[in-house]
C-alpha positions as CSV (number, residue, x, y, z in Angstrom):
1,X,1.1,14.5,-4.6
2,X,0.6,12.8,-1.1
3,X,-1.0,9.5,-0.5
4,X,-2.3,8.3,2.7
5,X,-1.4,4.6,3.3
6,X,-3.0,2.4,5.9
7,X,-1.2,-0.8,6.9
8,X,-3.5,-3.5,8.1
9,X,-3.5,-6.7,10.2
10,X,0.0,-8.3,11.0
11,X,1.1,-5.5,8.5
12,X,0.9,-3.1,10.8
13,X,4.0,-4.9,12.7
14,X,5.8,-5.8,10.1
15,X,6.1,-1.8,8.8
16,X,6.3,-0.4,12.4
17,X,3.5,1.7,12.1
18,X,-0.3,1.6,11.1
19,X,-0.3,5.0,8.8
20,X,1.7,7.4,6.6
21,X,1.6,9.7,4.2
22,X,4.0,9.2,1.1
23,X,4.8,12.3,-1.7
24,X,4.6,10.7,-4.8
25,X,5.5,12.1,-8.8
26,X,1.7,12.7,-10.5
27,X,0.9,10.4,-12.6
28,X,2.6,7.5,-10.5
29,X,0.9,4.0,-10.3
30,X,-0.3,2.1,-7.3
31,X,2.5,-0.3,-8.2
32,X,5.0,2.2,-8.1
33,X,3.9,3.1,-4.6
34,X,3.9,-0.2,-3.4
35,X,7.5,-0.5,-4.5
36,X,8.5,2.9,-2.6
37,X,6.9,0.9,0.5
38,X,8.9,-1.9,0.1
39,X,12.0,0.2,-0.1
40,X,10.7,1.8,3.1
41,X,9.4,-1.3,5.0
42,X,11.6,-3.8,3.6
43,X,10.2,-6.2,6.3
44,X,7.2,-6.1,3.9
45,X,8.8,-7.6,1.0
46,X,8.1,-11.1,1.9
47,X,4.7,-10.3,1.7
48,X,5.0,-8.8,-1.9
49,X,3.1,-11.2,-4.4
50,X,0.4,-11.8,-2.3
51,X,-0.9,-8.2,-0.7
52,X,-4.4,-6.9,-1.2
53,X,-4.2,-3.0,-2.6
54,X,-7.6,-0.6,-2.1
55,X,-7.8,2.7,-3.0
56,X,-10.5,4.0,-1.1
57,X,-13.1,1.0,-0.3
58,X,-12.2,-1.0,-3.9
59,X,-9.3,-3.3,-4.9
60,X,-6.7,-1.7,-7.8
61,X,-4.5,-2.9,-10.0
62,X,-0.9,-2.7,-10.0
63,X,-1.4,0.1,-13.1
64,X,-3.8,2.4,-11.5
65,X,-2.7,5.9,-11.4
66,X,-2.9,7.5,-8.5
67,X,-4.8,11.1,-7.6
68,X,-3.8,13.2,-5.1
69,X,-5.5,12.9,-1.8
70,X,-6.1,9.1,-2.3
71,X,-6.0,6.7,0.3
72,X,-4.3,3.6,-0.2
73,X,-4.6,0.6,2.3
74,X,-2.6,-2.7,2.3
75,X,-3.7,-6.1,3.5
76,X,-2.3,-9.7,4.1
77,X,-4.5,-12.3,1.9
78,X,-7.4,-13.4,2.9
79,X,-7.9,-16.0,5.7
80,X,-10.6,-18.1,6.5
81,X,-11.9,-19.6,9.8
């Protein structure tokens, strides 16, 4: 299945680019996804306790299993102002 990530914010430096699509197995997690991206983008792994995972418009768990089709997006944590 492919998944359509979107990096966001400073992420967007960090992995090089702002969008990619990613085959993944069926039935694989969002957390499984996110550890292909750190594999890929290893300039994320800093970052790995503390990003913000969406599918769609609506924060997911780690578990989530993944449909084809979905979009994923990645964020930095929240910052106030």
């Amino acid at each position: 299945m492919n998944i359509r990530v979107t990096f966001y914010s400073y992420f967007k430096e960090l992995a090089g680019v702002s969008l990619t699509t990613v085959a993944m197995a069926d039935g694989a997690t969002l957390g499984e996804l996110f550890e292909r991206l750190l594999k890929d983008y290893p300039k994320l792994e800093p970052m790995r306790k503390s990003t913000l995972l969406a599918v769609g418009v609506d924060y997911q768990p780690r578990d989530y299993v993944l449909k084809d089709g979905e979009e994923v997006a990645l964020f930095p944590p929240v910052q106030g102002g």
